[in-house]
One Martini backbone bead per residue (centre of mass of N, CA, C, O) as a GRO file, in nm:
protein
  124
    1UNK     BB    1   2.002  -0.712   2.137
    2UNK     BB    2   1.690  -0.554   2.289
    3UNK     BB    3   1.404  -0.707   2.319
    4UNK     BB    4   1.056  -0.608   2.282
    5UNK     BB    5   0.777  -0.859   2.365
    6UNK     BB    6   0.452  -0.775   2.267
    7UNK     BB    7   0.214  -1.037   2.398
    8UNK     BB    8  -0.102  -1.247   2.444
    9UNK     BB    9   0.006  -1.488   2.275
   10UNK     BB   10   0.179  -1.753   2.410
   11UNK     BB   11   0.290  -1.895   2.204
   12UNK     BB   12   0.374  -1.633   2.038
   13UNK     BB   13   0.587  -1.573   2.287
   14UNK     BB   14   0.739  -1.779   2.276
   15UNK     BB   15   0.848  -1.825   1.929
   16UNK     BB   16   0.986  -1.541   1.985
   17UNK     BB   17   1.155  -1.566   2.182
   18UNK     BB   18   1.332  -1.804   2.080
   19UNK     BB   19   1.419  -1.735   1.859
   20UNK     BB   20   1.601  -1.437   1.939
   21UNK     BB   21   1.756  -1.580   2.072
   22UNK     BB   22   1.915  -1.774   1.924
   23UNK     BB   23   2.022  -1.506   1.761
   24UNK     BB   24   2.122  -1.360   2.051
   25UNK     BB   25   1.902  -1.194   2.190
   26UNK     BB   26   1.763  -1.004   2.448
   27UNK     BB   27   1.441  -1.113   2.592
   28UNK     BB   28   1.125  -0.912   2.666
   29UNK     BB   29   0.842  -0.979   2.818
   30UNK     BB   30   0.502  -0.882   2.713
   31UNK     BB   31   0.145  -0.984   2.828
   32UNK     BB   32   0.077  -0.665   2.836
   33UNK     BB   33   0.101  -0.314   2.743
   34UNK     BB   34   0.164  -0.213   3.045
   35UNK     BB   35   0.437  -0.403   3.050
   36UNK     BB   36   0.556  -0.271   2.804
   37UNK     BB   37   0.569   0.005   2.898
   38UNK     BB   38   0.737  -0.050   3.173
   39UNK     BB   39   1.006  -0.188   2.994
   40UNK     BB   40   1.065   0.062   2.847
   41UNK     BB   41   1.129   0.253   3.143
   42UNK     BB   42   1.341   0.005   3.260
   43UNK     BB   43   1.461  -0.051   3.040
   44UNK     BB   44   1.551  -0.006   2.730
   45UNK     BB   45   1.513  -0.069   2.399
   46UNK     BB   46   1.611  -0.153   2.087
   47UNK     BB   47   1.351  -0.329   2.031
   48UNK     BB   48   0.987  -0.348   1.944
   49UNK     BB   49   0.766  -0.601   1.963
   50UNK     BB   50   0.408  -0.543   1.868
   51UNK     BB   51   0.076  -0.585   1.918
   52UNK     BB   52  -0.153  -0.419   1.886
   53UNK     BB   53  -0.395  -0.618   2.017
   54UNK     BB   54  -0.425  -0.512   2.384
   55UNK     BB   55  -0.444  -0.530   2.668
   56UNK     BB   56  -0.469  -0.205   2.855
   57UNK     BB   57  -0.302  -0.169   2.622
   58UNK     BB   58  -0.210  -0.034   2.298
   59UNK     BB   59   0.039  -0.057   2.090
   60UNK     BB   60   0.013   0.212   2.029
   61UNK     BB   61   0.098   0.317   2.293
   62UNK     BB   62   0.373   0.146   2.300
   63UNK     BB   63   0.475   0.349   2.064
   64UNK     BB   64   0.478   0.593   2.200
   65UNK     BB   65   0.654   0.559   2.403
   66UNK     BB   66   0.862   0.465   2.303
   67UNK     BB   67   0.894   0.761   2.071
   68UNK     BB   68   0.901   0.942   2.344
   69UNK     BB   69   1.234   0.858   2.433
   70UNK     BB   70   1.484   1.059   2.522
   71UNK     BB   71   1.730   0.823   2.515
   72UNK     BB   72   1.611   0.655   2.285
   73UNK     BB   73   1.633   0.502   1.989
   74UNK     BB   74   1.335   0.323   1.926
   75UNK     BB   75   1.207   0.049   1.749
   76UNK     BB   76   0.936  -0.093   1.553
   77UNK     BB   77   0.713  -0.331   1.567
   78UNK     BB   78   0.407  -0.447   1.385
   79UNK     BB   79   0.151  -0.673   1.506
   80UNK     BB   80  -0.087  -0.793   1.265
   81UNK     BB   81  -0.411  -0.848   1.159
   82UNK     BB   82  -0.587  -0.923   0.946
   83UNK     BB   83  -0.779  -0.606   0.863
   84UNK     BB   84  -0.576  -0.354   0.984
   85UNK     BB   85  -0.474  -0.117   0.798
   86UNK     BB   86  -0.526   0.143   0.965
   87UNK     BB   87  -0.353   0.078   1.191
   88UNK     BB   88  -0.120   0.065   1.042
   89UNK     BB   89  -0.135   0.384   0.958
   90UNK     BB   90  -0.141   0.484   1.215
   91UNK     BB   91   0.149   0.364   1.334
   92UNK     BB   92   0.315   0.547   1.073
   93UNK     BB   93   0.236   0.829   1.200
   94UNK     BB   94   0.386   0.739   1.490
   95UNK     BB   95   0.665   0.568   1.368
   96UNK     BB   96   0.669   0.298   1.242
   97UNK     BB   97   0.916   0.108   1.126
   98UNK     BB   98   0.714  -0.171   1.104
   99UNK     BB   99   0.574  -0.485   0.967
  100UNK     BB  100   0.348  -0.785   1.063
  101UNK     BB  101   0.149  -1.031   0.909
  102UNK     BB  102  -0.097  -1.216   1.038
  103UNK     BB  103   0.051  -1.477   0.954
  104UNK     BB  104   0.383  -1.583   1.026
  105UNK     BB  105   0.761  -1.634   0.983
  106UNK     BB  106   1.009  -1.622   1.188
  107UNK     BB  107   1.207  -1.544   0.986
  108UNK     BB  108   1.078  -1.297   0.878
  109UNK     BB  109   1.145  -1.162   1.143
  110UNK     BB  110   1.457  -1.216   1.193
  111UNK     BB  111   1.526  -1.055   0.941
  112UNK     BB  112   1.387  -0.759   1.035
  113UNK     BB  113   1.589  -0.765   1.286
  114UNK     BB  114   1.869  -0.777   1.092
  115UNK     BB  115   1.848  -0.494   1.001
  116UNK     BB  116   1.840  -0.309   1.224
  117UNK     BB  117   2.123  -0.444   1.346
  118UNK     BB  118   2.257  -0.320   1.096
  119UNK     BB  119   2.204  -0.030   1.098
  120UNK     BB  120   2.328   0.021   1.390
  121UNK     BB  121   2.624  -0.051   1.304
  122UNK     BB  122   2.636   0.178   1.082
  123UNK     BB  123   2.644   0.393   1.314
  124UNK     BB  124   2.739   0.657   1.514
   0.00000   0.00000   0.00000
């Protein structure tokens, strides 16, 4: 699976992109939202995990990008940190698959990029 990386915390895109190889993934990184947004128009990604505030464009713009791709449905995780429920909640009005409440598990984000590729593969 192709997986858009969205995240401004160096160390942070660095754990999700490791993680996400080891797993089998082709991932491409994007360290602010304008980048997020050019590599959604230019790879067209099966799956984008975005952390919410990020410079130059913010998840929730990644997220319309995503949903608005008439080329493939893309699915989108969003990673926020704690005290952002309001943001979570704009964020499923727009489409939103998911989220993950920063600080997370690798493997708990592992697991639910898993349920996705599951999902994906019984899809006709």
């Amino acid at each position: 699976m192709r997986i858009l990386v969205a995240e401004d915390e160096p160390i942070l895109l660095k754990t999700i992109h490791l993680r996400l190889i080891k797993d089998g993934h082709e991932v491409i990184n994007a360290a602010d939202g304008k980048q997020a947004i050019q590599e959604i128009n230019d790879k067209g990604p099966d799956l984008v995990i975005t952390d919410i505030m990020m410079p130059f464009s913010s998840g929730l713009e990644v997220l319309n990008c995503a949903k608005q791709n008439i080329h493939k449905k893309i699915r989108v995780i969003m990673l926020t940190a704690m005290g952002q429920e309001n943001m979570v909640i704009e964020a499923f009005k727009l489409g939103a698959d998911d989220y993950v409440t920063k600080p997370f598990s690798p493997n708990e984000l592992a697991m639910r990029v898993r349920r996705f590729e599951l999902n994906n593969a019984v899809r006709p």
